[in-house]
N, CA, C and O atoms as a GROMACS GRO file, in nm:
protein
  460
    1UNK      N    1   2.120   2.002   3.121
    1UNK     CA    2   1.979   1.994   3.091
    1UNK      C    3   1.955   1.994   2.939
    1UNK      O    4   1.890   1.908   2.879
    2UNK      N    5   2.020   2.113   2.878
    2UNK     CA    6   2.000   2.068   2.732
    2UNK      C    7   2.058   1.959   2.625
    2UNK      O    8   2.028   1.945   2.507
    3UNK      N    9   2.142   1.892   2.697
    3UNK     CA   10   2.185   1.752   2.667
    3UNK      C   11   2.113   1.647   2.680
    3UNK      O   12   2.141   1.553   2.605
    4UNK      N   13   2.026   1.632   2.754
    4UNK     CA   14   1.889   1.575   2.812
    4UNK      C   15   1.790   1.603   2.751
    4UNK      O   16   1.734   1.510   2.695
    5UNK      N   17   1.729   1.745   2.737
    5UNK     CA   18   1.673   1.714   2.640
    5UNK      C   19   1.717   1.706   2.460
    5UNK      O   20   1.655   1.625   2.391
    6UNK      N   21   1.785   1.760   2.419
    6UNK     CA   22   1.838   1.695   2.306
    6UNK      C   23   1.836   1.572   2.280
    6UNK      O   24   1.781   1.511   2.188
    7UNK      N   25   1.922   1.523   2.395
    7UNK     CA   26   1.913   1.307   2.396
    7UNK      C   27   1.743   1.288   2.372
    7UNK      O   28   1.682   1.257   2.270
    8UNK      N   29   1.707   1.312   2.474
    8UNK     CA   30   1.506   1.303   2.444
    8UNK      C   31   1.425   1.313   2.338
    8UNK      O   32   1.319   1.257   2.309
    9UNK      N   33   1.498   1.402   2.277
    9UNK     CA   34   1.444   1.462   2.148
    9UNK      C   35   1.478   1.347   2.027
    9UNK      O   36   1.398   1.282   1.960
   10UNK      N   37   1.631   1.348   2.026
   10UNK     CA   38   1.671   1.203   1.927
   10UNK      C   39   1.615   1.112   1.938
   10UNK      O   40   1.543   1.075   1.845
   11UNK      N   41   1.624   1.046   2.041
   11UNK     CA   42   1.518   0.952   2.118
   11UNK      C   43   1.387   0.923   2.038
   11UNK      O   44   1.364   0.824   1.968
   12UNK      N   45   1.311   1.021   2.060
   12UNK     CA   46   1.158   1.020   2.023
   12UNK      C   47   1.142   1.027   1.858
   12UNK      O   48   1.059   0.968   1.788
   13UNK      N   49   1.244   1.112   1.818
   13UNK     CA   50   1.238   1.108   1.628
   13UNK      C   51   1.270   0.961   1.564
   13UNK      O   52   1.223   0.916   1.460
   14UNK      N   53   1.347   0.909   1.639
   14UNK     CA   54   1.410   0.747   1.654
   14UNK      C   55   1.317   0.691   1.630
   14UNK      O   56   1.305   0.635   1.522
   15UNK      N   57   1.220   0.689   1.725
   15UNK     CA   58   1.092   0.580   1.778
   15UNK      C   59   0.992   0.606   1.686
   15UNK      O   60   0.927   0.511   1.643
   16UNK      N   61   0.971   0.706   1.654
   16UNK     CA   62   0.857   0.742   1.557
   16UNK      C   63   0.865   0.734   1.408
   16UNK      O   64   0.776   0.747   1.324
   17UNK      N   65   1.044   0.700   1.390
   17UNK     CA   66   1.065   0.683   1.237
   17UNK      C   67   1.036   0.500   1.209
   17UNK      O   68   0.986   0.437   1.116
   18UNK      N   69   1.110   0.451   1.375
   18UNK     CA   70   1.081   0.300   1.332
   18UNK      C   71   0.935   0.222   1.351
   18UNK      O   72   0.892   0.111   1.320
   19UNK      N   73   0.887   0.327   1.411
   19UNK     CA   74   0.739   0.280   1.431
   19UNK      C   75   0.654   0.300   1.255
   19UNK      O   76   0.533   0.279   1.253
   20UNK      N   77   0.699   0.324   1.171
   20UNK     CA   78   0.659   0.427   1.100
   20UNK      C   79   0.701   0.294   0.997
   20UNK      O   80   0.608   0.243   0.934
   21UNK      N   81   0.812   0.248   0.983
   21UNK     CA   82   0.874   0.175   0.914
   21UNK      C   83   0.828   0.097   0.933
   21UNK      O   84   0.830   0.044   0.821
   22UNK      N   85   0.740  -0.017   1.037
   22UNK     CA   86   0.724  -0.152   1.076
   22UNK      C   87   0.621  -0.189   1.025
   22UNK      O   88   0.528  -0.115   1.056
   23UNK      N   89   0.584  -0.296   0.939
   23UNK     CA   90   0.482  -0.369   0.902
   23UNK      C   91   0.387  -0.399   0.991
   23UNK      O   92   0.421  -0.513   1.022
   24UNK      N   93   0.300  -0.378   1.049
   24UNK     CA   94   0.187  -0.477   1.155
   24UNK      C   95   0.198  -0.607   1.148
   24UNK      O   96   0.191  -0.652   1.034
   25UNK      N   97   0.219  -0.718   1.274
   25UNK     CA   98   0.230  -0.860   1.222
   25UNK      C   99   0.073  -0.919   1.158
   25UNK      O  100  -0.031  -0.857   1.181
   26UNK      N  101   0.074  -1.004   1.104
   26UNK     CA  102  -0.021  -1.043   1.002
   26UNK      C  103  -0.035  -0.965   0.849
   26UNK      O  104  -0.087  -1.021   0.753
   27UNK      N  105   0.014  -0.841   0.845
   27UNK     CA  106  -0.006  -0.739   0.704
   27UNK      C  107   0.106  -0.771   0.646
   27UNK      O  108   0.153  -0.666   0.602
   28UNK      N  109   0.180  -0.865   0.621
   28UNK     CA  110   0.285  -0.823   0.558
   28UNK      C  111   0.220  -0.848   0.450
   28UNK      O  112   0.190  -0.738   0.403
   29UNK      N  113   0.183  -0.924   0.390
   29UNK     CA  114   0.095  -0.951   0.250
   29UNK      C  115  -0.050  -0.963   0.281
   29UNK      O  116  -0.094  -1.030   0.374
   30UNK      N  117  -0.110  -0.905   0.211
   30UNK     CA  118  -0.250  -0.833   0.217
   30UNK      C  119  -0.350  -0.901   0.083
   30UNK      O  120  -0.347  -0.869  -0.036
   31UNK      N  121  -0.408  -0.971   0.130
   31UNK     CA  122  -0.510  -1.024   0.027
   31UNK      C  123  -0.636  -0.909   0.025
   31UNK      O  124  -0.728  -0.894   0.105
   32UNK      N  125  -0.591  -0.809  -0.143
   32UNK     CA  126  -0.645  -0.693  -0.142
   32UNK      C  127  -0.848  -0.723  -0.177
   32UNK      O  128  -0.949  -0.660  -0.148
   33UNK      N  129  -0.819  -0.859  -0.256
   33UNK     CA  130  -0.962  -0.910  -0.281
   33UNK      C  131  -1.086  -0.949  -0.168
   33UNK      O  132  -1.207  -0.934  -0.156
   34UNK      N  133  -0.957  -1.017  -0.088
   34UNK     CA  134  -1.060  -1.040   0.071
   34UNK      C  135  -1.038  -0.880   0.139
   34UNK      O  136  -1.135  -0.818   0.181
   35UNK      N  137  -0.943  -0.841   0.142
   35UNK     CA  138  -0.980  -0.694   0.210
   35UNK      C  139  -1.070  -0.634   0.176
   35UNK      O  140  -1.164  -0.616   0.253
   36UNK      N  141  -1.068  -0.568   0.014
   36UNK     CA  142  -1.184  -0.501  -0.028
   36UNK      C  143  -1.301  -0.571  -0.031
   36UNK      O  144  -1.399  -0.498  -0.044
   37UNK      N  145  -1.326  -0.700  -0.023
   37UNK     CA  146  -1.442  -0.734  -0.038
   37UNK      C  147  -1.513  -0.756  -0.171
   37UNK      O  148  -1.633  -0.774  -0.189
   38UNK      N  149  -1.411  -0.750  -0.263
   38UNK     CA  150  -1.475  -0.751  -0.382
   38UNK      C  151  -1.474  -0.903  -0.437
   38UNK      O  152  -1.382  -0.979  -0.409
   39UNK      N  153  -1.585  -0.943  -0.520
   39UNK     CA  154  -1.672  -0.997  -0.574
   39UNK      C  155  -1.603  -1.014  -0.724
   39UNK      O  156  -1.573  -0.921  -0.798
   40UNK      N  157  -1.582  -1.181  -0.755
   40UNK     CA  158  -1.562  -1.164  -0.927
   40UNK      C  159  -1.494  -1.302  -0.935
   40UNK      O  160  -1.499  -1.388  -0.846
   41UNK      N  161  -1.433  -1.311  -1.046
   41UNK     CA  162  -1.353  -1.467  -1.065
   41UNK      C  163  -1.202  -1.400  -1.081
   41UNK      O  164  -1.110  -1.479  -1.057
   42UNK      N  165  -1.178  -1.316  -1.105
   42UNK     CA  166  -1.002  -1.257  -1.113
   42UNK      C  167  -0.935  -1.318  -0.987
   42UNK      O  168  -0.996  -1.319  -0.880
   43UNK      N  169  -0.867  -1.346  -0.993
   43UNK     CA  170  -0.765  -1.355  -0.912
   43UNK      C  171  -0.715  -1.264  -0.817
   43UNK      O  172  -0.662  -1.166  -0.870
   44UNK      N  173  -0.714  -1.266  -0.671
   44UNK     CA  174  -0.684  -1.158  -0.596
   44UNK      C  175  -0.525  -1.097  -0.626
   44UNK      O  176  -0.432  -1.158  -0.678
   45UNK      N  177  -0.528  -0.954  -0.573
   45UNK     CA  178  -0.410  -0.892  -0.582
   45UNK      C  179  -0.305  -0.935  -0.436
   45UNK      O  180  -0.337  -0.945  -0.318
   46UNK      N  181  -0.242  -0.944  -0.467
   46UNK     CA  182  -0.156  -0.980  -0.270
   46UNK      C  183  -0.119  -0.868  -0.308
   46UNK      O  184  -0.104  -0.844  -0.428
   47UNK      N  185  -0.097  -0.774  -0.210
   47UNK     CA  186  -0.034  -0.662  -0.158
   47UNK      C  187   0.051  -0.662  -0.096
   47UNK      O  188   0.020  -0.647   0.022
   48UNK      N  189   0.234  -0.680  -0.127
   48UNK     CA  190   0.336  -0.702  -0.068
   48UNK      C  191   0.385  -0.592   0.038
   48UNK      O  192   0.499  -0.548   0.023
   49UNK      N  193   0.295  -0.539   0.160
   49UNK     CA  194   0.356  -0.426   0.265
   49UNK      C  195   0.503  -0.422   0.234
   49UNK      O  196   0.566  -0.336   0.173
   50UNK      N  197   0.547  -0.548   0.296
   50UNK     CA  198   0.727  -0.524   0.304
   50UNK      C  199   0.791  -0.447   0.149
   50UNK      O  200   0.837  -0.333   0.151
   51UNK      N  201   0.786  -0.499   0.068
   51UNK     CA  202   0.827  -0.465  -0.060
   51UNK      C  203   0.770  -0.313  -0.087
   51UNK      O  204   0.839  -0.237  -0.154
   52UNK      N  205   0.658  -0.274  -0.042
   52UNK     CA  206   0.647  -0.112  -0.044
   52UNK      C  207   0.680  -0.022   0.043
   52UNK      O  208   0.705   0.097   0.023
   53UNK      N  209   0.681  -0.084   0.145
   53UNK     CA  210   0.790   0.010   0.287
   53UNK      C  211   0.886   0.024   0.220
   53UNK      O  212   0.882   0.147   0.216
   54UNK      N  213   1.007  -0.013   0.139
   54UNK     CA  214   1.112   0.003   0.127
   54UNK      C  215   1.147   0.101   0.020
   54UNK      O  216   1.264   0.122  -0.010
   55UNK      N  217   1.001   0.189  -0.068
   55UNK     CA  218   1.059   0.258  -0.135
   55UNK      C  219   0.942   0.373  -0.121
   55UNK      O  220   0.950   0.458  -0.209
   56UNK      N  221   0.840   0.391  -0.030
   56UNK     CA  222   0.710   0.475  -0.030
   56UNK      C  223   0.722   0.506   0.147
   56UNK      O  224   0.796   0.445   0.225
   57UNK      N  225   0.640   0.605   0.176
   57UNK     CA  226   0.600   0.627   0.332
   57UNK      C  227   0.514   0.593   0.314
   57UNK      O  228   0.461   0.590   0.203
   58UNK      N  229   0.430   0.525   0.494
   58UNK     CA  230   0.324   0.576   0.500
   58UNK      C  231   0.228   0.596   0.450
   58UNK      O  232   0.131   0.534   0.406
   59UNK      N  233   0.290   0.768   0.469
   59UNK     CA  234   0.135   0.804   0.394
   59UNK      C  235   0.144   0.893   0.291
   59UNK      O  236   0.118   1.014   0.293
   60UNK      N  237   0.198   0.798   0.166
   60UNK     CA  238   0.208   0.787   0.058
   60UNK      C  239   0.072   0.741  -0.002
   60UNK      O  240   0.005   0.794  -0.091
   61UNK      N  241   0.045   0.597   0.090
   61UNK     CA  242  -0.085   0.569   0.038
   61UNK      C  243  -0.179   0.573   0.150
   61UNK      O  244  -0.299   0.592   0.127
   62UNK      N  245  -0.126   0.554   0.294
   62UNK     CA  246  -0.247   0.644   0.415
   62UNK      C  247  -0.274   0.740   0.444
   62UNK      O  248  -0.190   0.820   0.404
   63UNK      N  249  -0.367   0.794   0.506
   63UNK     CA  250  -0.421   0.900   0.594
   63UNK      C  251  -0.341   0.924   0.699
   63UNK      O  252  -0.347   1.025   0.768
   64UNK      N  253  -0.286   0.860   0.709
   64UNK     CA  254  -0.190   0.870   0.844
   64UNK      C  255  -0.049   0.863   0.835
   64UNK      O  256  -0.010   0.765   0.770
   65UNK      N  257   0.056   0.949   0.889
   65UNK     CA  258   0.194   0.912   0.842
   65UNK      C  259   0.243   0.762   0.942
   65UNK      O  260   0.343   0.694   0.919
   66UNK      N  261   0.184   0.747   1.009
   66UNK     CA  262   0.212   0.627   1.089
   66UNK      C  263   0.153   0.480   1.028
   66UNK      O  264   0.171   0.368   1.074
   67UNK      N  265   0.072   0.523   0.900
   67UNK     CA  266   0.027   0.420   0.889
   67UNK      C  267  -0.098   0.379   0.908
   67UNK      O  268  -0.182   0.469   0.906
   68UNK      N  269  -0.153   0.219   0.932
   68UNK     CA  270  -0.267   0.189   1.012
   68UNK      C  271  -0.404   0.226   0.975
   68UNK      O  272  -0.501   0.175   1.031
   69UNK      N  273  -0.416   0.324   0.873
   69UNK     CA  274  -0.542   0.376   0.852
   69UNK      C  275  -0.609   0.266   0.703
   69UNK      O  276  -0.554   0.259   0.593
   70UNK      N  277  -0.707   0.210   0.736
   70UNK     CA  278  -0.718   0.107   0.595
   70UNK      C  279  -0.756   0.174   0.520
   70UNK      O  280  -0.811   0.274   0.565
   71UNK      N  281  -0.751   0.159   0.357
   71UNK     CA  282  -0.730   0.244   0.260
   71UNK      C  283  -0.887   0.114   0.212
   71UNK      O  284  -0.905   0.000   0.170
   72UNK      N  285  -0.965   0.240   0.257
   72UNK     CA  286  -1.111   0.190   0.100
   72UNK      C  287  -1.107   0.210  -0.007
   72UNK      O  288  -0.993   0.246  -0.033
   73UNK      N  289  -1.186   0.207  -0.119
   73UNK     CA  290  -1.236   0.217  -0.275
   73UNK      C  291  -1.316   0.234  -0.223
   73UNK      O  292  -1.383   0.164  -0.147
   74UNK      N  293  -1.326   0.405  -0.282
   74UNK     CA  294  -1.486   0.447  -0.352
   74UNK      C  295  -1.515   0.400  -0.468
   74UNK      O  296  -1.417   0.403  -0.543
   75UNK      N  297  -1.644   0.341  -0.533
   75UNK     CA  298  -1.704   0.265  -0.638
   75UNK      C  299  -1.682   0.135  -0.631
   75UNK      O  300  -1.615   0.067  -0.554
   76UNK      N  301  -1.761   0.105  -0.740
   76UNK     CA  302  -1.717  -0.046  -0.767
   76UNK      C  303  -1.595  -0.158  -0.805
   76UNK      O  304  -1.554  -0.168  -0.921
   77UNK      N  305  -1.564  -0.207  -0.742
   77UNK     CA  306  -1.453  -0.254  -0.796
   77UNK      C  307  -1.400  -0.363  -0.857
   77UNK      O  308  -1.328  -0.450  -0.809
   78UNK      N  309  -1.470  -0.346  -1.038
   78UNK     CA  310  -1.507  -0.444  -1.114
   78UNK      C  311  -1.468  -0.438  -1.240
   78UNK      O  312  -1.530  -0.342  -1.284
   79UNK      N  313  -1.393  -0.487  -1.337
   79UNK     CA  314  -1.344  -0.488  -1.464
   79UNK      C  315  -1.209  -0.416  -1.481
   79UNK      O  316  -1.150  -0.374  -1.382
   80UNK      N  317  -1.156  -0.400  -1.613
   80UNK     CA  318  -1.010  -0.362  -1.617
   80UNK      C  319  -1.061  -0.229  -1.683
   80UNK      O  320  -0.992  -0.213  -1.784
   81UNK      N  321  -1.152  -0.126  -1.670
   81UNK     CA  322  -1.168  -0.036  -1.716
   81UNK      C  323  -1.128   0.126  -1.630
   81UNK      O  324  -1.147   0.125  -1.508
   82UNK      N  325  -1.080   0.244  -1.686
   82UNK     CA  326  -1.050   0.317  -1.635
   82UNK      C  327  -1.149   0.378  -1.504
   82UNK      O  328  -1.092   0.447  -1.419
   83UNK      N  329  -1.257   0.358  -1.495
   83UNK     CA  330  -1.323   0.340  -1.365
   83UNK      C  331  -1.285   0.302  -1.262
   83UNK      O  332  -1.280   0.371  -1.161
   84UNK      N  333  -1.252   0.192  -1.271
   84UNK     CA  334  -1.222   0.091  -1.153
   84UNK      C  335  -1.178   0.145  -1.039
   84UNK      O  336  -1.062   0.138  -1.078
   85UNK      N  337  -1.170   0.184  -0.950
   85UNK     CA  338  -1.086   0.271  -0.837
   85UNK      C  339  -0.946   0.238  -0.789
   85UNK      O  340  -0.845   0.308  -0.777
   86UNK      N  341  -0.975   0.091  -0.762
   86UNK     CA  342  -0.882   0.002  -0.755
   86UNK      C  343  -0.738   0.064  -0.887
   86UNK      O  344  -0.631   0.121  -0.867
   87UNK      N  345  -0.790   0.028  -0.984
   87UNK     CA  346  -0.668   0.034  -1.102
   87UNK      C  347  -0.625   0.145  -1.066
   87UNK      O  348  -0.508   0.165  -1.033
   88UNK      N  349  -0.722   0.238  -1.068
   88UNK     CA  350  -0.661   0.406  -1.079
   88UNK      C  351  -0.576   0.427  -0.955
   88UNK      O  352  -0.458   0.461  -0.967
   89UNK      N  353  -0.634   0.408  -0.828
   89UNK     CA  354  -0.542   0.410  -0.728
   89UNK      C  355  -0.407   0.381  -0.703
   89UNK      O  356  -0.316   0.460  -0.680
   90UNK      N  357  -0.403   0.200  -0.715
   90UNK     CA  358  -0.249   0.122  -0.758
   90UNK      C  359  -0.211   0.158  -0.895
   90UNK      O  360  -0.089   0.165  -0.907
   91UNK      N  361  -0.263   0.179  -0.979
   91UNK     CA  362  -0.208   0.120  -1.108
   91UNK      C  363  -0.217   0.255  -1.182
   91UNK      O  364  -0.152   0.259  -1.285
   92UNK      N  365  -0.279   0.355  -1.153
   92UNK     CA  366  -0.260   0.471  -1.249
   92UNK      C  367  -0.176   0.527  -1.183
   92UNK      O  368  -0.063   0.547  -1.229
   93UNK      N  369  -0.223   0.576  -1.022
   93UNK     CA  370  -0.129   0.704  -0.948
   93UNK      C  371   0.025   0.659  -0.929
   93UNK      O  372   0.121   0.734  -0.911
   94UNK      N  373   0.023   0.518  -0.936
   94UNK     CA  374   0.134   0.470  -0.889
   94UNK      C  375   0.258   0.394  -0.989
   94UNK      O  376   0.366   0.443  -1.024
   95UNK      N  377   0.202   0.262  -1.019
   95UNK     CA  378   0.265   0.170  -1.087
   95UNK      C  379   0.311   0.218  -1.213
   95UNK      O  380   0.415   0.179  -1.267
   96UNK      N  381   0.206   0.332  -1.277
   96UNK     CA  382   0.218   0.299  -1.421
   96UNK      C  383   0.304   0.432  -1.468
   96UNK      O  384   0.330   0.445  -1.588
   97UNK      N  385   0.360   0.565  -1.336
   97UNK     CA  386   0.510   0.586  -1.355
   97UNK      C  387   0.631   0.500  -1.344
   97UNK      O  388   0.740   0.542  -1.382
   98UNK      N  389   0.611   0.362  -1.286
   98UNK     CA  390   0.726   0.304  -1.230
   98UNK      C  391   0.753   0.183  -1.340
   98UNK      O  392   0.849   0.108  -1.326
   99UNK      N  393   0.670   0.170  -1.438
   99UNK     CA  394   0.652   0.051  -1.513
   99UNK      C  395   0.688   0.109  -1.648
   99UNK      O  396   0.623   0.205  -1.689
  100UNK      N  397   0.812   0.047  -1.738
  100UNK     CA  398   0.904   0.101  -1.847
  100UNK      C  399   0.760   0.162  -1.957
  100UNK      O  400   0.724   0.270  -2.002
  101UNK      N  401   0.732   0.075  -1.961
  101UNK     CA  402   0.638   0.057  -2.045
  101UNK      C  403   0.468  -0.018  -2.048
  101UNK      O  404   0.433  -0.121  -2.106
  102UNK      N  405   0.372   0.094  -1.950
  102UNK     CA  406   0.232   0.073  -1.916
  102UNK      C  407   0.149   0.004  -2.013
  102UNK      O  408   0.081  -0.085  -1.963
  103UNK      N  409   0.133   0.022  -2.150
  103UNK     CA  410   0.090  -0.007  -2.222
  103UNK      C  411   0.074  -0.208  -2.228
  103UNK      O  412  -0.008  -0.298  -2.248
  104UNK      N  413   0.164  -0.191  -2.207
  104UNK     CA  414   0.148  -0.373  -2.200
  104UNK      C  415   0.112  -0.414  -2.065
  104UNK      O  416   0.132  -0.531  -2.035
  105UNK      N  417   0.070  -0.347  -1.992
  105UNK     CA  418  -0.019  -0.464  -1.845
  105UNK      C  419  -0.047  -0.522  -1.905
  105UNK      O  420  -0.074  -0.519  -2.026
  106UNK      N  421  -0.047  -0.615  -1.802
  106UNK     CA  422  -0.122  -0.759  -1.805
  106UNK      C  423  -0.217  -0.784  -1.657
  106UNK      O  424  -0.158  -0.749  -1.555
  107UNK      N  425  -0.362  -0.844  -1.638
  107UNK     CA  426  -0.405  -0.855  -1.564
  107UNK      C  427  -0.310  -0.966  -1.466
  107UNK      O  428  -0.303  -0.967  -1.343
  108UNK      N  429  -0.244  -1.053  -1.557
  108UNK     CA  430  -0.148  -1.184  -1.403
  108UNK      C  431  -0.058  -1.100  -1.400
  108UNK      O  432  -0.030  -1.122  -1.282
  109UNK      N  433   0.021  -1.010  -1.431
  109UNK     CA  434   0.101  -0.957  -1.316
  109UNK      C  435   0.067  -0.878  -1.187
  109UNK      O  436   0.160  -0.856  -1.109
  110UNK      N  437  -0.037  -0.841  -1.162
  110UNK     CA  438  -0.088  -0.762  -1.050
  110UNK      C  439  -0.189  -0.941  -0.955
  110UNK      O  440  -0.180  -1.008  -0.852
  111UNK      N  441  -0.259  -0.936  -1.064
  111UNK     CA  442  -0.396  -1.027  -0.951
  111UNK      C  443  -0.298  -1.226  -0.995
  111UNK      O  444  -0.310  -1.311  -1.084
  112UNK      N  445  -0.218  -1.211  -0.877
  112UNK     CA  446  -0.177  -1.359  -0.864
  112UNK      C  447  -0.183  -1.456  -0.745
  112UNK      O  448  -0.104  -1.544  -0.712
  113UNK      N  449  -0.367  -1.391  -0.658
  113UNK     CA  450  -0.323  -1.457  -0.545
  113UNK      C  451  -0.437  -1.544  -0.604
  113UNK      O  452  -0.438  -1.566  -0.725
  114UNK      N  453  -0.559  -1.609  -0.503
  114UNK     CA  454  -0.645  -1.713  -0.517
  114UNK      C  455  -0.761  -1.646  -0.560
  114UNK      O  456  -0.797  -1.536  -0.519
  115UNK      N  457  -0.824  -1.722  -0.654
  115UNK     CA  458  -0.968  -1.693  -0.679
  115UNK      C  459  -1.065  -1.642  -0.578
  115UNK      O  460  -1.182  -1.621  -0.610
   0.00000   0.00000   0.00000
């Protein structure tokens, strides 16, 4: 019996790590401009899911460790100024430990999808 459940147990940590891991079909790239809804001539951001599964959880950036929960902006989400929610979200909490040197963004490396 306790081999059974043990097996059960592996089992279910299994299922819930790869469920956890899997992109939703259609999300793998995320047009963050048509998602959010925002308004402007910049160029949308694509949001590469696959390429951030592979080094973040979850809910790193969801509400949920499974995922699935869509991630809004509070405020407006307009100009390259420290406001922006958008920037601060991706680009302060995140990118701009992972980037040698922040100081030089550039708006085309982030927003390279369609007007």
């Amino acid at each position: 019996m306790k081999k059974i459940v043990l097996l059960a147990s592996f089992v279910l940590v299994f299922a819930v790590m790869a469920m956890a891991a899997t992109v939703p079909a259609g999300k793998e790239v995320i047009n963050l401009k048509t998602a959010w809804a925002v308004k402007g001539s910049q160029k949308a951001v694509m949001f590469n899911h696959a390429t951030h599964t592979k080094v973040q959880t979850c809910a790193d950036c969801h509400s949920s460790p499974a995922g699935g929960t869509k991630i809004t902006m509070k405020g407006k989400i307009a100009g390259a100024g420290p406001n922006n929610p958008a920037h601060n979200y991706c680009y302060t909490s995140c990118h701009a430990k992972l980037t040698p040197d922040p100081v030089k963004k550039t708006c085309t490396k982030c927003h390279t999808g369609p007007k």
